[in-house]
RODO-2510 file (C-alpha; in nm, 4 decimals, decimal comma):
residues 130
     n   res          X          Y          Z
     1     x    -1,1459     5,1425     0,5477
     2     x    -1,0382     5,4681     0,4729
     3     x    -1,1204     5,7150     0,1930
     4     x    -0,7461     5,6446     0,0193
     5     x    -0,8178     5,2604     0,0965
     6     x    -1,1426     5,3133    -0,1667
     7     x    -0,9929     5,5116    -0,4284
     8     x    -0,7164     5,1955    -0,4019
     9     x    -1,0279     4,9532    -0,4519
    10     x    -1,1709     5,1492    -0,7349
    11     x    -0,8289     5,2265    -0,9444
    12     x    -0,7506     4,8562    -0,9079
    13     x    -1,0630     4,7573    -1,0335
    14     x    -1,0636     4,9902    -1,3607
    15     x    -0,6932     4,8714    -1,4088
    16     x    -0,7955     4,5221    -1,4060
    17     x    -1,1656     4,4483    -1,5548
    18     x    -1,0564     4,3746    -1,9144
    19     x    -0,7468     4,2336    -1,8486
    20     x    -0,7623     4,0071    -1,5158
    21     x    -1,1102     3,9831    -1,4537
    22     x    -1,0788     3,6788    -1,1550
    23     x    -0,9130     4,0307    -0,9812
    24     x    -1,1972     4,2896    -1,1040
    25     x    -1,4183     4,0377    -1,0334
    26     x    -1,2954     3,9732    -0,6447
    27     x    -1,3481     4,3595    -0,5542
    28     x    -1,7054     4,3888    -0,6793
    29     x    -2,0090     4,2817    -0,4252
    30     x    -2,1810     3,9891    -0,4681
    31     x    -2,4965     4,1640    -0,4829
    32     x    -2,3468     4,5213    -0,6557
    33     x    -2,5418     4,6805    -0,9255
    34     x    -2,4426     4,8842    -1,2414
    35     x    -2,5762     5,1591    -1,3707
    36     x    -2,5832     5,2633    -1,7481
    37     x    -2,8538     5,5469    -1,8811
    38     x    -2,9872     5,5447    -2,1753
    39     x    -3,1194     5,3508    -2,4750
    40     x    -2,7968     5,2147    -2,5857
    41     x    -2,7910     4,8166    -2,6023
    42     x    -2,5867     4,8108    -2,2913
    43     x    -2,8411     5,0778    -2,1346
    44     x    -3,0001     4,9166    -1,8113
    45     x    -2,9499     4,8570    -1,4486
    46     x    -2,6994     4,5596    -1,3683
    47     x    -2,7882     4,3408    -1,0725
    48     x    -2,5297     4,1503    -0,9195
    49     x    -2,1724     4,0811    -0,9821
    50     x    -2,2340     3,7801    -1,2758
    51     x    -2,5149     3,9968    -1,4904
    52     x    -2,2495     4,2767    -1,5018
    53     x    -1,9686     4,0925    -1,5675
    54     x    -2,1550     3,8357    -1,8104
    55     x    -2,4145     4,1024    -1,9775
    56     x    -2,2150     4,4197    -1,9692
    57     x    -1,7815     4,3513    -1,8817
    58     x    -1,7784     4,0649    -2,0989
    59     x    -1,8924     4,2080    -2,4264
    60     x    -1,8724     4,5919    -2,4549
    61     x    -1,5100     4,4790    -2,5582
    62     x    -1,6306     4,3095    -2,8475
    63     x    -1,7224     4,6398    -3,0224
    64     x    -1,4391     4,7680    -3,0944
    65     x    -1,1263     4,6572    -3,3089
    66     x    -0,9060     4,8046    -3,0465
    67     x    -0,9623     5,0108    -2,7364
    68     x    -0,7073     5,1957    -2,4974
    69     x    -0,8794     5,3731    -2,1563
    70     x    -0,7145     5,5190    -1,8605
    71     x    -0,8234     5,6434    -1,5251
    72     x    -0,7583     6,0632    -1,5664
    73     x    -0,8708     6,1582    -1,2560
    74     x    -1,0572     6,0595    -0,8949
    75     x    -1,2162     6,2738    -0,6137
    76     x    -1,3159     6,0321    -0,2819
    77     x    -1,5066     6,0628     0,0487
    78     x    -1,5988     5,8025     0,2926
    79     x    -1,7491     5,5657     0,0739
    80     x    -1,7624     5,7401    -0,2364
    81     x    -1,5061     5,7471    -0,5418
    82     x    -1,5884     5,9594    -0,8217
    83     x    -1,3896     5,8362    -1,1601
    84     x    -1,2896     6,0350    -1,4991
    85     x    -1,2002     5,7807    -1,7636
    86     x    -1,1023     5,8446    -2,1192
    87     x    -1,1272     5,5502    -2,4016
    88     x    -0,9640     5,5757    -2,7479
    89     x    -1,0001     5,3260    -2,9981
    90     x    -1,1560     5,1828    -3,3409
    91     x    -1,5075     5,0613    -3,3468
    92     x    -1,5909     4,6788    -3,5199
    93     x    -1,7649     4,9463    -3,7781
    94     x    -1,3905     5,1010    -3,8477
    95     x    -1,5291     5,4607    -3,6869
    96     x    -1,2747     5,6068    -3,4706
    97     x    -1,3883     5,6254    -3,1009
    98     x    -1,3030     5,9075    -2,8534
    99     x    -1,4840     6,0161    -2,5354
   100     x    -1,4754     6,0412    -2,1572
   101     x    -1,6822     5,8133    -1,9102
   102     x    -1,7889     5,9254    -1,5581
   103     x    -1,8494     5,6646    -1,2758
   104     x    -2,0160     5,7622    -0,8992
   105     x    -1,8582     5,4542    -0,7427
   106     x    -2,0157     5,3076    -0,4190
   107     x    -1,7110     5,1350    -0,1850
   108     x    -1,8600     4,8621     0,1510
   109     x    -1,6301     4,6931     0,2985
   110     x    -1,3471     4,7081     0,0095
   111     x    -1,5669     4,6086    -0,2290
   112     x    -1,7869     4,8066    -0,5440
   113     x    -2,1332     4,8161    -0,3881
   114     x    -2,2645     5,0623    -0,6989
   115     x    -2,1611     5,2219    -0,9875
   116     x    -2,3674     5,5106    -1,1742
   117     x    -2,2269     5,5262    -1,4940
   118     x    -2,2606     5,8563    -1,7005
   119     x    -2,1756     5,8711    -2,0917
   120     x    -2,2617     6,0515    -2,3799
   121     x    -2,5306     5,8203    -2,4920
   122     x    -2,6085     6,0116    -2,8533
   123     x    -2,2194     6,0222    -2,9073
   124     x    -2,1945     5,6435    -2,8395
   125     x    -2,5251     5,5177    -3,0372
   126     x    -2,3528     5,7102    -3,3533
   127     x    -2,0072     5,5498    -3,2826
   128     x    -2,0493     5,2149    -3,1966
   129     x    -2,3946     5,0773    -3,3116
   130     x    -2,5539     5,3090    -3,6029
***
């Protein structure tokens, strides 16, 4: 697979993990991991496909009231895709929620090997949980 084949993988996937997750779920690895810094709730390291789809895909949702995202930009190389992503929405606490996500996304073989997650971690313990 190509570099344009990955970024393909990766845009698919962030189009589709809240909304058709037997998809998302398809192009992640078996044995991927997740990365999320921090000492947010959601802050740890992800092992396999089911722990991130059953600890971490399967309930960030659930704190907010509503939530819109989009993928804003993506650089690739071989094996690499590199994601901007901006989410609007209202938190479960009624605080309005703003910010931009960065992902270092690991393709094999069509599939999300690894994702390294970067956030502002203060920003999001004020918004969502405090």
């Amino acid at each position: 697979m190509g570099v344009e084949d990955d970024r393909s993988v990766v845009l698919e996937f962030f189009a589709t993990r809240f909304n058709d997750k037997p998809r998302a779920w398809e192009l992640m690895h078996e044995d991927a991991t997740w990365i999320i810094p921090g000492s947010l709730p959601l802050s740890k390291v992800h092992r396999g496909r089911k722990m991130i789809f059953d600890e971490y895909l399967g309930t960030h949702a659930d704190d907010f009231e509503s939530i819109s995202s989009a993928v804003t930009r993506t650089i690739a190389e071989p094996g690499v895709v590199v994601v901007e992503y901006h989410a609007v929405g209202r938190t479960r606490k009624q605080r309005d929620y703003d910010t931009v996500y960065y992902y270092v996304v690991d393709v094999e073989d069509g599939r999300i090997k690894q994702v390294r997650q970067s956030l502002d971690t203060q920003y999001a313990q004020k918004t969502i949980y405090d």
